[in-house]
N, C-alpha and C positions, 0 to 999 in steps of 0.2 A: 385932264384925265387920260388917264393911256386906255388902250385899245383893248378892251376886256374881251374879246374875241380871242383873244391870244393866251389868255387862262389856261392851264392841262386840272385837269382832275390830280392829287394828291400832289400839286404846288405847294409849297411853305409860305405861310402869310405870314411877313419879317415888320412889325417896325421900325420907323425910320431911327430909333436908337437900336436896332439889331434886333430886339426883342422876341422870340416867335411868339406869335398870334394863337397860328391854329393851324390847318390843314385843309384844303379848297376840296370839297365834296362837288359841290360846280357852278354853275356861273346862270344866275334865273334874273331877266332884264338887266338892270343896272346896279344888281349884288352879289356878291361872295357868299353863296354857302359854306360854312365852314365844316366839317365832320362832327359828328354827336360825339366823337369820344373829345371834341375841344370843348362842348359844353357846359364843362365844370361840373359844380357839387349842388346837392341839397335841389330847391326846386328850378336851377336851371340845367338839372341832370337829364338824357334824355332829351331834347331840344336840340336844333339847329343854329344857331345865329348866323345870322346875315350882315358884312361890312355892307355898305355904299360904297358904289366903283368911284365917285368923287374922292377915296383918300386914294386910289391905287398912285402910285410916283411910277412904278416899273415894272414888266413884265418881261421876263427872260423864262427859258426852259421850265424848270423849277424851283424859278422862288417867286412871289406876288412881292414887292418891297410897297410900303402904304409912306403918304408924305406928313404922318402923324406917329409920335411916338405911341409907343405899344401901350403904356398905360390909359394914354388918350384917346387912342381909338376904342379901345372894348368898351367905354362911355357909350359909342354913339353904336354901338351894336346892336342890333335890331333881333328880336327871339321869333321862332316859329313856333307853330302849335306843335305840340309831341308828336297828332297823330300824322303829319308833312313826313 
């Protein structure tokens, strides 16, 4: 797992097929908050999700690259309550 300390607020979270993810709103223990506008549609509209730093592969300036294709990761994506 790389060094989540090393996260910037408005980072690109790429999967490892290039994919963009989402946008890094910021970094709470050992997850990726993404921005509510990557949310999506319908009732995950409004919500946060949170990767696991266990897929992070790389950390540079800005981009997060995850060691999971983009499809595969939003699986394991974890939702916040709206009111977070």
């Amino acid at each position: 797992m790389a060094d989540l300390s090393n996260i910037k607020e408005h980072a690109d979270v790429i999967g490892a097929d290039g994919v963009h993810i989402g946008t890094v709103d910021g970094v709470e223990g050992n997850r990726i908050k993404l921005t509510k506008k990557d949310s999506g549609q319908g009732g995950h509209a409004g919500h946060h999700h949170l990767i696991d730093g266990g897929l992070v592969a790389t950390v540079d300036d800005k981009t997060v690259r995850l060691s999971a294709n983009a499809d595969v990761a939003v699986t394991f994506e974890q939702e916040e309550d709206a009111k977070s």
